[in-house]
C-alpha positions as a Markdown table, in Angstrom:
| # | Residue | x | y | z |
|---|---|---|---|---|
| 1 | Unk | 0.0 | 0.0 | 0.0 |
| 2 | Unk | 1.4 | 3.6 | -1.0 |
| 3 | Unk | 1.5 | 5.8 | 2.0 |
| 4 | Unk | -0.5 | 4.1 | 4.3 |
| 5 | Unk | -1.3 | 1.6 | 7.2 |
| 6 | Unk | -1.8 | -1.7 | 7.5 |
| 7 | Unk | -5.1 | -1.1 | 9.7 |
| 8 | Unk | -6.7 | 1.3 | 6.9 |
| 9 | Unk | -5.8 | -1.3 | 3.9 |
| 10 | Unk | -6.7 | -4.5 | 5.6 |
| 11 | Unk | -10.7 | -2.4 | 5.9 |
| 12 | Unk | -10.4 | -1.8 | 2.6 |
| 13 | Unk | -10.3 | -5.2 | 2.0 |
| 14 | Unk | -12.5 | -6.6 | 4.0 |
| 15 | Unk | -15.2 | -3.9 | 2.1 |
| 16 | Unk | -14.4 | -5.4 | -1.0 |
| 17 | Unk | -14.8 | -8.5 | 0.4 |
| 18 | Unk | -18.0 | -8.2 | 2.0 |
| 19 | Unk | -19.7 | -5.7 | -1.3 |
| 20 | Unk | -18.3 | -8.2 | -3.8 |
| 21 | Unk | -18.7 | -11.7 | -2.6 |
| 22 | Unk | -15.1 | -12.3 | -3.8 |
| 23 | Unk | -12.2 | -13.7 | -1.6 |
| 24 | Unk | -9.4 | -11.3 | -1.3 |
| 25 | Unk | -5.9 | -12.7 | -0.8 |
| 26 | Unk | -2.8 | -11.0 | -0.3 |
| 27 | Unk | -0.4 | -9.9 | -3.0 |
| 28 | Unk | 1.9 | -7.4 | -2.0 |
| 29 | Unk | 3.6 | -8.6 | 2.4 |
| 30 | Unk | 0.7 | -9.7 | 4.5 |
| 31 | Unk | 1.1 | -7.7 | 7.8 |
| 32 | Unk | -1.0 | -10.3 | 9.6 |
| 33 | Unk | 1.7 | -12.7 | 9.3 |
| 34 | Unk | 4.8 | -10.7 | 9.9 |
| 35 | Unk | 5.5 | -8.9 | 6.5 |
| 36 | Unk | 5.7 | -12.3 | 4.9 |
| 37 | Unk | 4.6 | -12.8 | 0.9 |
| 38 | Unk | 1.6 | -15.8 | 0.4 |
| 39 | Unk | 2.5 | -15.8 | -3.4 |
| 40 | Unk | 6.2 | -16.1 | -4.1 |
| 41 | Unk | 5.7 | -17.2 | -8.2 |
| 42 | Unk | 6.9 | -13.6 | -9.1 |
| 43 | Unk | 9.3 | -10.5 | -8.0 |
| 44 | Unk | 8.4 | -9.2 | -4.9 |
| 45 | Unk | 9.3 | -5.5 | -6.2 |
| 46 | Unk | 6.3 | -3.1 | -7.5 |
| 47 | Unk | 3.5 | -5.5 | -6.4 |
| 48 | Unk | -0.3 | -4.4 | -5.9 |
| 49 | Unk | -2.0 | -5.2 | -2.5 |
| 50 | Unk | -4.5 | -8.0 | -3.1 |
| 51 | Unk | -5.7 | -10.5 | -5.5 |
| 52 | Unk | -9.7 | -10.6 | -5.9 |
| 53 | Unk | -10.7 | -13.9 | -6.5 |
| 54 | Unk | -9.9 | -15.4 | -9.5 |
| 55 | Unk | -10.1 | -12.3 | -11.9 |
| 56 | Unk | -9.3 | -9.2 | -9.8 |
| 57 | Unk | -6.3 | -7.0 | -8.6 |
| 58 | Unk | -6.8 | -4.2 | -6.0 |
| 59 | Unk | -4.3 | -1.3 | -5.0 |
| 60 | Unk | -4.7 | 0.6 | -1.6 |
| 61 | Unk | -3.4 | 3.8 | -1.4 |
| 62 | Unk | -4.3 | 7.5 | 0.6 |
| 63 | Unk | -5.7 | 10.9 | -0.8 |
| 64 | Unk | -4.0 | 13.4 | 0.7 |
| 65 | Unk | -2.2 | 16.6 | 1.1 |
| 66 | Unk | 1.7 | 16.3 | 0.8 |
| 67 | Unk | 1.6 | 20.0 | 2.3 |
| 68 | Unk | -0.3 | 19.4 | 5.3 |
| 69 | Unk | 1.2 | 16.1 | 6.3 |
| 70 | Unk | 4.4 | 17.6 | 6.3 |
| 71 | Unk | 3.4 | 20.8 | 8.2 |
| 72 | Unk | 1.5 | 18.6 | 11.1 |
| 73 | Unk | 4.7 | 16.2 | 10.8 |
| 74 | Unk | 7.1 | 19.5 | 11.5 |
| 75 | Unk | 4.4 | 20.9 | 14.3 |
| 76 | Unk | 4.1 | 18.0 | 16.4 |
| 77 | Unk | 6.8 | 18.7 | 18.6 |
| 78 | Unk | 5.2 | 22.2 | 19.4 |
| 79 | Unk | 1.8 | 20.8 | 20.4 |
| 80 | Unk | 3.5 | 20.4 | 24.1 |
| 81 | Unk | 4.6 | 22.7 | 26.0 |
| 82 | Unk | 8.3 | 23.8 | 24.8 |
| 83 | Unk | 10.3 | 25.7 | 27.6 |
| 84 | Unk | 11.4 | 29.1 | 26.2 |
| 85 | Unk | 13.8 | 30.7 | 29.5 |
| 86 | Unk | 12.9 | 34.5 | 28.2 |
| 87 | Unk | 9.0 | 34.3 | 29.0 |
| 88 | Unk | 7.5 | 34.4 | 32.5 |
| 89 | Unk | 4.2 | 33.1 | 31.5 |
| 90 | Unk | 2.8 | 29.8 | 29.4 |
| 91 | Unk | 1.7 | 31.1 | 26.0 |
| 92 | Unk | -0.9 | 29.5 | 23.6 |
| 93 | Unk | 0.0 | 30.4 | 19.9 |
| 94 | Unk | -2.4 | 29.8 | 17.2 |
| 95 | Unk | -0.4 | 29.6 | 13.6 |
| 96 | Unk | -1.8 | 28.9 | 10.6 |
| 97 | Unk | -1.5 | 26.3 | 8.2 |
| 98 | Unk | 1.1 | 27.6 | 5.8 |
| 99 | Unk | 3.8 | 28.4 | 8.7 |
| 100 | Unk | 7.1 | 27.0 | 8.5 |
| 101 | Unk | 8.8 | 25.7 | 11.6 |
| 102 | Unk | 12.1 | 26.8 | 10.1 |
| 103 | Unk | 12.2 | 29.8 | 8.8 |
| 104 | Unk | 13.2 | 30.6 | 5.1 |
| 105 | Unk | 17.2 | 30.6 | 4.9 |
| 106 | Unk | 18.3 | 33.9 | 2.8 |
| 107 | Unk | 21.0 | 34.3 | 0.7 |
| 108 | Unk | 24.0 | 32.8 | 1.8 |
| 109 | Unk | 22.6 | 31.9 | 5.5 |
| 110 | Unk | 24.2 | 29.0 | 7.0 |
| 111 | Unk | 21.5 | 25.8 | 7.8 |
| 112 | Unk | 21.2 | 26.6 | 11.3 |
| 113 | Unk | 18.6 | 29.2 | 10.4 |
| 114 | Unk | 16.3 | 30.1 | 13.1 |
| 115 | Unk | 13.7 | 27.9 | 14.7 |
| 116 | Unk | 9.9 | 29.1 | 15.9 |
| 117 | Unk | 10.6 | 29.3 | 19.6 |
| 118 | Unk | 13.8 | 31.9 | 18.4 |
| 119 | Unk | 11.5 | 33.9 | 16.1 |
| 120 | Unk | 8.7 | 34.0 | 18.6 |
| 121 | Unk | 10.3 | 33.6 | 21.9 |
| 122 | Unk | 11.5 | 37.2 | 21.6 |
| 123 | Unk | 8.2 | 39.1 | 20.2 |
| 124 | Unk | 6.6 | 37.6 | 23.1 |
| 125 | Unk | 8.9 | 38.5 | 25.8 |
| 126 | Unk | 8.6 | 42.2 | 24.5 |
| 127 | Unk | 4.6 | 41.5 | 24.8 |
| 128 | Unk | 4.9 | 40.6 | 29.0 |
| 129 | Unk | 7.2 | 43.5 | 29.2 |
| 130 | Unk | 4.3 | 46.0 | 27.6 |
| 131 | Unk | 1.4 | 44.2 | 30.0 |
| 132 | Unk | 0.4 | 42.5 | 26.8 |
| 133 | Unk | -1.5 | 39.0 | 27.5 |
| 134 | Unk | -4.1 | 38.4 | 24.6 |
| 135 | Unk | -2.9 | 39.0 | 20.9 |
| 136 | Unk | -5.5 | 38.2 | 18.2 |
| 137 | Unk | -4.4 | 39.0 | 14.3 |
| 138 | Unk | -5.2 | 42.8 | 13.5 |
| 139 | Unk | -4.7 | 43.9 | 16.8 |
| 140 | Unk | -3.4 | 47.3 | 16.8 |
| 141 | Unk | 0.1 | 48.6 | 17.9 |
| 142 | Unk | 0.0 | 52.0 | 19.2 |
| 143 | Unk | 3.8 | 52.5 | 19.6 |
| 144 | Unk | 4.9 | 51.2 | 15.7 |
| 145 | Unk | 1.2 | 51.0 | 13.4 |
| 146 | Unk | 3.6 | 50.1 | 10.6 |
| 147 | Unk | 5.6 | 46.9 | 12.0 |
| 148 | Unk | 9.4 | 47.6 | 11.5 |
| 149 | Unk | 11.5 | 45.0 | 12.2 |
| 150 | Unk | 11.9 | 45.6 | 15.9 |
| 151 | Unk | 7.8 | 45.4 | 16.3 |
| 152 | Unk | 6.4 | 42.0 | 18.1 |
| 153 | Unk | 3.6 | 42.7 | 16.3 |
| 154 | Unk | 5.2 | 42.6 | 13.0 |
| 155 | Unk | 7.5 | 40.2 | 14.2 |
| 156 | Unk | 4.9 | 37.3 | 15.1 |
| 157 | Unk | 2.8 | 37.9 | 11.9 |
| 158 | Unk | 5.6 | 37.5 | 9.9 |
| 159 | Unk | 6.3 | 34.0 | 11.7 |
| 160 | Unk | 2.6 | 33.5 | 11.1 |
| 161 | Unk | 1.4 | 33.4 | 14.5 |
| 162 | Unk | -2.5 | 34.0 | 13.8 |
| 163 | Unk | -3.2 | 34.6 | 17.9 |
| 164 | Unk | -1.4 | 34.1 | 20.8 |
| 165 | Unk | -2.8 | 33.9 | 24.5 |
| 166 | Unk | -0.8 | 33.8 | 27.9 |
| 167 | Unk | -2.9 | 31.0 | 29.8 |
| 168 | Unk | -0.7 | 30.8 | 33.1 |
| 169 | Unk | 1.8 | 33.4 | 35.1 |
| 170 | Unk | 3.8 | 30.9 | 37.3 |
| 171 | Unk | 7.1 | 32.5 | 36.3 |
| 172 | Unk | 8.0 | 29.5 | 34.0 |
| 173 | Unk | 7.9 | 30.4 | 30.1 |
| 174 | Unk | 6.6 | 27.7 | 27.8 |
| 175 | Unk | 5.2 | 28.1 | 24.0 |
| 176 | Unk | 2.4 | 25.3 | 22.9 |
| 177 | Unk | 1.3 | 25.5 | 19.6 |
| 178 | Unk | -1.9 | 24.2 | 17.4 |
| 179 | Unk | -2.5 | 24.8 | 13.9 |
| 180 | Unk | -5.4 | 26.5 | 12.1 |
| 181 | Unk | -5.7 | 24.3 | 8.9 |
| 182 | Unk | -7.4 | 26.2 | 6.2 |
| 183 | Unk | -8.7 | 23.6 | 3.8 |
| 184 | Unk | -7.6 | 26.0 | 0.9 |
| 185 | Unk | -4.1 | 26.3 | 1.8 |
| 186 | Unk | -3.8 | 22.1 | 1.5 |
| 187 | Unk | -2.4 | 21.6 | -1.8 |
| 188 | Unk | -2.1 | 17.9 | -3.1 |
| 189 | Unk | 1.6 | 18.5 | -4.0 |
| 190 | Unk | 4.1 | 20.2 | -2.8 |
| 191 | Unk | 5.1 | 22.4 | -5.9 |
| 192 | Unk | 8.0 | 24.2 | -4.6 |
| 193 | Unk | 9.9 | 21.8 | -2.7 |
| 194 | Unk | 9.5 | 19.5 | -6.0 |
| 195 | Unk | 11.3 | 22.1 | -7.9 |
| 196 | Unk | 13.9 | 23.2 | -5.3 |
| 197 | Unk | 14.4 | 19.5 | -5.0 |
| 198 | Unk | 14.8 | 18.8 | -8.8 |
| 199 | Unk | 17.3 | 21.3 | -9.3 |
| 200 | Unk | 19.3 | 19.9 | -6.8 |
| 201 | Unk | 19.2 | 16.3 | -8.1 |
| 202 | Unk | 19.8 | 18.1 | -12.0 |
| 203 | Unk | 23.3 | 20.4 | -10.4 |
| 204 | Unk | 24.0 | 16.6 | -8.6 |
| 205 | Unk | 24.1 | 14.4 | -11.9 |
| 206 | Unk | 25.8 | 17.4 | -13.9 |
| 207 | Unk | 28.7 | 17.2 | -11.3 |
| 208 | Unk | 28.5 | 13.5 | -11.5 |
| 209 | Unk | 28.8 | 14.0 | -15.4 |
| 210 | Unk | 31.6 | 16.0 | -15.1 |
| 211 | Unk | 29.1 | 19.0 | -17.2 |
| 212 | Unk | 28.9 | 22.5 | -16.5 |
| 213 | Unk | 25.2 | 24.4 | -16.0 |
| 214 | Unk | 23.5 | 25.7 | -18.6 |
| 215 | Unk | 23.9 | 29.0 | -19.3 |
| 216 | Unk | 21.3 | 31.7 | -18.2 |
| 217 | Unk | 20.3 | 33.5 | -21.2 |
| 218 | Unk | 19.0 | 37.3 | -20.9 |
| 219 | Unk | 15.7 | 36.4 | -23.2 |
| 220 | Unk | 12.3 | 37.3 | -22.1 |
| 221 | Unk | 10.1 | 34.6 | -21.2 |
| 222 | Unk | 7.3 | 36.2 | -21.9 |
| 223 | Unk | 6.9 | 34.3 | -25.6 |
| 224 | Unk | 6.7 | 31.2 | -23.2 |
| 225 | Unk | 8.4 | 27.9 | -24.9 |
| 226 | Unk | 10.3 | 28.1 | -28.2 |
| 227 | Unk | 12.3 | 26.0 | -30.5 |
| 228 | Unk | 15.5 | 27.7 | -31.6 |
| 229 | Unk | 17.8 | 27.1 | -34.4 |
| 230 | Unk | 21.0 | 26.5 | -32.8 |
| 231 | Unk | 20.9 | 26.3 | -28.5 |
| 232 | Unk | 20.7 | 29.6 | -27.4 |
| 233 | Unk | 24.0 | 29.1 | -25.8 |
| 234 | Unk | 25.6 | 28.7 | -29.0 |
| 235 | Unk | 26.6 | 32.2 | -29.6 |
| 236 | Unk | 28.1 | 32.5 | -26.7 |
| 237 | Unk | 30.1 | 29.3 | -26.7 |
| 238 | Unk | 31.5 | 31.4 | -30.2 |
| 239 | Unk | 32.4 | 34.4 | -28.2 |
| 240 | Unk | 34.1 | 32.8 | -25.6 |
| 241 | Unk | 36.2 | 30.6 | -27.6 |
| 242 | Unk | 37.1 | 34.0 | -30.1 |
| 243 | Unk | 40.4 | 34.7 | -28.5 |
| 244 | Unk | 41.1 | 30.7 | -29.8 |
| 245 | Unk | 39.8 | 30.9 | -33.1 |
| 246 | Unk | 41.6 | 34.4 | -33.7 |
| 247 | Unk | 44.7 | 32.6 | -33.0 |
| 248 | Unk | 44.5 | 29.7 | -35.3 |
| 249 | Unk | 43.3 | 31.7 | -37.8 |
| 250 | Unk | 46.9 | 34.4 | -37.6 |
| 251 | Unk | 48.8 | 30.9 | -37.8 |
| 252 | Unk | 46.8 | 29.4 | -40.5 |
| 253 | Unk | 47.2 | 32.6 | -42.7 |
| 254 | Unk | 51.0 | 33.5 | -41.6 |
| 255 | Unk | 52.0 | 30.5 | -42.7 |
| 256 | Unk | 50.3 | 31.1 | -46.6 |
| 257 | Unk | 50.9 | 35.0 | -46.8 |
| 258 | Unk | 54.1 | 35.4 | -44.5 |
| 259 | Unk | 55.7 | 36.8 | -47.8 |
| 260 | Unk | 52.3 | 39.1 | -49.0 |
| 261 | Unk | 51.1 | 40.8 | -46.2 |
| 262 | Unk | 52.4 | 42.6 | -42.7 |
| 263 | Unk | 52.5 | 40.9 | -39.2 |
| 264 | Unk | 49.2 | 44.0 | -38.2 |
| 265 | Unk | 47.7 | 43.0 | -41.7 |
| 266 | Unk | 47.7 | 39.0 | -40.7 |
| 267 | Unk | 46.3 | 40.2 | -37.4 |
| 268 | Unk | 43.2 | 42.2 | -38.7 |
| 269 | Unk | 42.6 | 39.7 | -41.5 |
| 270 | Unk | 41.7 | 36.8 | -38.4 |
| 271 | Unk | 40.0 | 39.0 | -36.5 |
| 272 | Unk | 37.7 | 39.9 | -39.4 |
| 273 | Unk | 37.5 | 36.5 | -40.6 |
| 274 | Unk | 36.1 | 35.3 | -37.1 |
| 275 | Unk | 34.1 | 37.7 | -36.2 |
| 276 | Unk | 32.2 | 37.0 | -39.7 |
| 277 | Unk | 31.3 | 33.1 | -38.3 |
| 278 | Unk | 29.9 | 34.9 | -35.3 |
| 279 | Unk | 27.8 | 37.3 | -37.1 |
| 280 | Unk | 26.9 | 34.5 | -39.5 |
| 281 | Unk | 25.9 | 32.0 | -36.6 |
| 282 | Unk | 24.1 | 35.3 | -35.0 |
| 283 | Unk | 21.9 | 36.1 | -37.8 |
| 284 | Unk | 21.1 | 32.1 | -38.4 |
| 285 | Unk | 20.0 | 32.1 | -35.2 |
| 286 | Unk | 15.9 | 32.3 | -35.2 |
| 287 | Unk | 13.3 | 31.1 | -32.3 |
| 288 | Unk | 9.3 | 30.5 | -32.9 |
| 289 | Unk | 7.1 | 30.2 | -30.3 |
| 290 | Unk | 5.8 | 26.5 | -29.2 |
| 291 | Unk | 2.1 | 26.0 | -28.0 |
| 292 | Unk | 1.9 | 26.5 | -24.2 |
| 293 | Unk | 1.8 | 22.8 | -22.9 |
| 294 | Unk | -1.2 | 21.9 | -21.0 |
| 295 | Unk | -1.2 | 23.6 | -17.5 |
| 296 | Unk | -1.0 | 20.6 | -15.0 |
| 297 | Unk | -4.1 | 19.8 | -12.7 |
| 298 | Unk | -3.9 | 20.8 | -8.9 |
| 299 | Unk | -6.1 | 19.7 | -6.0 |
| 300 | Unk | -6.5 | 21.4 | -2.6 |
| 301 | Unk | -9.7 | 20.8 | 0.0 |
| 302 | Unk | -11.3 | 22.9 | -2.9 |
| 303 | Unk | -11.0 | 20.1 | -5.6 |
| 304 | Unk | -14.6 | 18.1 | -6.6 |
| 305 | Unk | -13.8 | 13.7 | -5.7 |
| 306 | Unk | -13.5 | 12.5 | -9.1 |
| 307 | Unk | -11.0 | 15.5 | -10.1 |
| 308 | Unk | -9.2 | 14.5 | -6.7 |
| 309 | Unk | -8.6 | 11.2 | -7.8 |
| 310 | Unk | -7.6 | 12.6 | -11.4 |
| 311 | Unk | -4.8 | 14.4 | -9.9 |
| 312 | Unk | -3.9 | 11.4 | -7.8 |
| 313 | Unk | -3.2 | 9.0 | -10.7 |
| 314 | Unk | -1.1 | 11.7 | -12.5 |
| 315 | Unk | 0.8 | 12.3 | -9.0 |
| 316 | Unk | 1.4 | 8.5 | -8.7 |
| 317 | Unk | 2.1 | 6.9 | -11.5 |
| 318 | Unk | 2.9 | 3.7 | -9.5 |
| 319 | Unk | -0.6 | 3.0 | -8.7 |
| 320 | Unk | -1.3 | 1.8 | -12.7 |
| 321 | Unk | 1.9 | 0.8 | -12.8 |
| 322 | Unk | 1.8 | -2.4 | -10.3 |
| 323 | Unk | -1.7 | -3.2 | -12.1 |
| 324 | Unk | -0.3 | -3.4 | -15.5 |
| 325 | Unk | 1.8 | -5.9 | -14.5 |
| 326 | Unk | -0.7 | -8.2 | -13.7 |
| 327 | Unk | -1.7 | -11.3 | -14.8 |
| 328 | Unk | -3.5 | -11.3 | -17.8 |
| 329 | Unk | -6.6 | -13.2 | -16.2 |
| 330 | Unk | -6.9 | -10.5 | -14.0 |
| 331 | Unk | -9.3 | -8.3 | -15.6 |
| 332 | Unk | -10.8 | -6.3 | -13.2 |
| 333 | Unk | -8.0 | -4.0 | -12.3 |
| 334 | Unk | -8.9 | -1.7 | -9.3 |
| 335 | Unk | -7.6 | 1.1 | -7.0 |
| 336 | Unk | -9.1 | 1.9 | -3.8 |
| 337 | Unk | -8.8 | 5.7 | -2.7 |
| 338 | Unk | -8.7 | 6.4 | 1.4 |
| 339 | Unk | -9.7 | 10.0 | 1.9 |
| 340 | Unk | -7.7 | 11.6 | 5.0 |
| 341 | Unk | -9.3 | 14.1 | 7.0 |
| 342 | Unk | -7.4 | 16.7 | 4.7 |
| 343 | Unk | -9.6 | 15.6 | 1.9 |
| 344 | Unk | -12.9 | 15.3 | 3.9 |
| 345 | Unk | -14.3 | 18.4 | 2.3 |
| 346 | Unk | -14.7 | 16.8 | -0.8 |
| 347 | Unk | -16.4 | 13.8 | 0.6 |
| 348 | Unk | -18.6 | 15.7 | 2.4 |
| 349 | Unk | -20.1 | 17.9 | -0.3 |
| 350 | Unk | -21.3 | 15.1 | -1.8 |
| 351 | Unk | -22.3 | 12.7 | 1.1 |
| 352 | Unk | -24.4 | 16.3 | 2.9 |
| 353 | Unk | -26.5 | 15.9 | 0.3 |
| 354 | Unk | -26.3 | 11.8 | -1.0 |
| 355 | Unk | -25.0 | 12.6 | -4.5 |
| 356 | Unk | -22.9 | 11.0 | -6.4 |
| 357 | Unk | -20.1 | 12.5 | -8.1 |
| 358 | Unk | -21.9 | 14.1 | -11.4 |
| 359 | Unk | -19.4 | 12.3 | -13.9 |
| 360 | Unk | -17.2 | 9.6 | -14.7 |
| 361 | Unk | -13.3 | 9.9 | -14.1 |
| 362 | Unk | -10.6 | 9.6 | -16.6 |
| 363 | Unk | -8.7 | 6.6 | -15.5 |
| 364 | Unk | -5.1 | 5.7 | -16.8 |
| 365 | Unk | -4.6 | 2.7 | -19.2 |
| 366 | Unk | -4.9 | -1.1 | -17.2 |
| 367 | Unk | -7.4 | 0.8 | -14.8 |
| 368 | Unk | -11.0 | -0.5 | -14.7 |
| 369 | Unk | -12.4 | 0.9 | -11.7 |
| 370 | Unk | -11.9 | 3.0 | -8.7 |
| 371 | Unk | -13.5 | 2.4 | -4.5 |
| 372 | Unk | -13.5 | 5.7 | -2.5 |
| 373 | Unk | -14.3 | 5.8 | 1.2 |
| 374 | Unk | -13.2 | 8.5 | 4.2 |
| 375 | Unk | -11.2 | 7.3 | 7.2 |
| 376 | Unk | -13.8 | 9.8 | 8.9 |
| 377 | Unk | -17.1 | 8.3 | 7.5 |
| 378 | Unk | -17.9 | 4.6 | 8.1 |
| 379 | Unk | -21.0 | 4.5 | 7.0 |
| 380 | Unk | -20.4 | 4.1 | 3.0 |
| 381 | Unk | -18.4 | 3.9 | 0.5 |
| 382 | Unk | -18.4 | 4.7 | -3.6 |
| 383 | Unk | -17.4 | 2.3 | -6.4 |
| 384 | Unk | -17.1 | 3.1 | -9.9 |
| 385 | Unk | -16.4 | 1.2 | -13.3 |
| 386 | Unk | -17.6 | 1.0 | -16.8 |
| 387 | Unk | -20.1 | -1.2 | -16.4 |
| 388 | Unk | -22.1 | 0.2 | -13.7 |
| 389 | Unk | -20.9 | 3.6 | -13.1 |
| 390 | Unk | -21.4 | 5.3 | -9.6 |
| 391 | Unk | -22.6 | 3.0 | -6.9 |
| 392 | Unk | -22.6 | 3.6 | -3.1 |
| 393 | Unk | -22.2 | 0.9 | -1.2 |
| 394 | Unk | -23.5 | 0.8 | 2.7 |
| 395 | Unk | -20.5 | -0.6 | 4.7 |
| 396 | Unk | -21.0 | -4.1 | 6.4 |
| 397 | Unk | -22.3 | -4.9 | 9.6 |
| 398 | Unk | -19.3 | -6.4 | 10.5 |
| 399 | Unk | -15.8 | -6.3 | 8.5 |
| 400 | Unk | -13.8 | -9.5 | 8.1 |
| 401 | Unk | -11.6 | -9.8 | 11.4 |
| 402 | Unk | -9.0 | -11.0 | 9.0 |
| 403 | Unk | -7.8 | -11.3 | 5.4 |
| 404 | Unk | -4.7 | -13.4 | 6.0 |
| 405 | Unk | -5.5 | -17.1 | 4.6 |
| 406 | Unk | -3.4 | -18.7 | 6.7 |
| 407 | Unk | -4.7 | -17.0 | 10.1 |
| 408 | Unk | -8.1 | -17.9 | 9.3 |
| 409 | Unk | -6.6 | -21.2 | 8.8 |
| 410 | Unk | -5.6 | -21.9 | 12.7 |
């Protein structure tokens, strides 16, 4: 199962089990016998999680938000009390969802860049020594309105401390801190840290290569992408190799006019020749603009189910991989979605009314069908395929107590 428990995949299972009529067996290490694999006829690299039946393969994975599972990863230190020696009192601090327990490094900054307790610790202590023991976002700051970068004000909204209460005044300082999740600030995909983290990998495997970067060029991007004639960085491969060329070219003509022209006229005559291959190359050079590829699909709290799961697929490529390499008598190749609490909003716009999502998703190739269910919502779940379209499906009475063959065995 991709980024999940044991405990959420094995009800999965037992739903299918008990909706379809079909035994479910695992595939992929059964975690109700020690991680151990019941089928050892293949690789055990890239498998799905369970066969169904005779005909069936079924994946088990999690909806969520990258974003926010990294943020409450990063916070959950600060939800205790975290002594901070400068404040007299206990503080509660309210932060919201897109506030970084480190804070950004700048420039050149070393990596010990400054914690939350450091950033906050101090804005607070100048709060106690004010008389200050409620702060609520807005509140006004009669000695600095405009927050310079002395201001506690300024200085706690900038580490995005959204309120901040002092709950005790027994002379020993503590910060505890809860989040305020906004549902639109939960983005499927952390789009920054992907790039920052594939530039890193790219200047890795160019060092590995032995290859130098590519060279920033000074064009605007505002044509967006276009195909050039020769690489952009053509030209000035040509200039900086000029000194070079001019050289060879003095040789290359003092040896066949030594006796014709003057030492200055051998000079000028390279200099002219070569800088006629760069203007040539220069006015060779032409660019026409590309069509704009296709924006790529995001998903935050905001995002309908069906274009949720979408999203998923093209985030996880995986999941349609391990089906694909399935046995060809396995037909009915499945994925079952787990909503987190971070997706709840767009179970429960449809399940506040009983809808049903209002069309069919776009599944990748080897895909037949999806299951959705919330880890917050046991009363149903939703299939869909081709054959049937959307069905909800009440969950059992009573879920399997186990899908491990050989423990129902003894």
């Amino acid at each position: 199962m991709a980024r999940g428990s044991s405990e959420s995949e094995l009800h999965a299972a037992g739903i299918v089990e008990c909706v379809t009529g079909q035994r479910l067996e695992p595939y992929d290490s059964c975690s109700e016998c020690c991680d151990e694999f019941h089928d050892e006829s293949t690789a055990v690299n890239g498998r799905y999680d369970f066969h169904v039946g005779q005909t069936g393969a079924l994946e088990v994975t999690l909806a969520t938000s990258r974003v926010a599972e990294r943020n409450s990863r990063d916070w959950a230190p600060y939800r205790s009390p975290q002594p901070v020696p400068s404040l007299r009192n206990h503080w509660l601090v309210l932060v919201e969802s897109t506030a970084k327990v480190k804070a950004p490094r700048k420039g050149k900054e070393g990596r010990g860049s400054p914690d939350f307790l450091e950033r906050v610790g101090s804005g607070l202590a100048e709060l106690e020594r004010r008389g200050v023991s409620d702060l609520m976002w807005g509140s006004p700051c009669a000695s600095d309105p405009f927050h310079d970068s002395g201001c506690p004000y300024g200085k706690l909204r900038r580490a995005g401390v959204q309120s901040a209460k002092a709950i005790s005044s027994d002379g020993t300082g503590a910060i505890s801190v809860t989040v305020l999740y906004g549902y639109d600030a939960m983005p499927t995909a952390d789009e920054e840290g992907d790039r920052k983290k594939a530039a890193r990998l790219e200047r890795k495997q160019q060092a590995k290569e032995g290859r130098k970067p590519a060279p920033k060029t000074t064009e605007s991007d505002e044509l967006g992408p276009v195909q050039w004639s020769f690489d952009p960085g053509f030209i000035a491969h040509l200039e900086r190799r000029r000194s070079q060329d001019e050289q060879r070219e003095v040789e290359v003509s003092r040896s066949l006019f030594a006796d014709q022209l003057s030492e200055f006229e051998i000079v000028k005559r390279a200099r002219e020749e070569v800088a006629k291959r760069i203007d040539l190359a220069r006015a060779m050079t032409w660019r026409e603009r590309l069509p704009s590829p296709p924006k790529a699909k995001k998903a935050d709290a905001g995002t309908d189910l069906v274009d949720l799961l979408e999203v998923e697929f093209l985030l996880h490529p995986d999941l349609a991989a391990k089906l694909n390499r399935v046995n060809p008598r396995r037909v009915r190749r499945e994925v079952f979605f787990w909503l987190t609490w971070m997706r709840a909003p767009a179970w429960n716009r449809l399940t506040r009314h009983s809808l049903l999502p209002a069309r069919d998703p776009e599944l990748p190739d080897g895909v037949t069908g999806v299951w959705v269910g919330s880890l917050a919502d046991s009363t149903h779940v939703l299939h869909w395929d081709d054959e049937t379209g959307w069905v909800r499906h009440d969950w059992p009475d009573a879920l399997p107590t186990s899908i491990c063959r050989r423990k129902r065995a003894t």
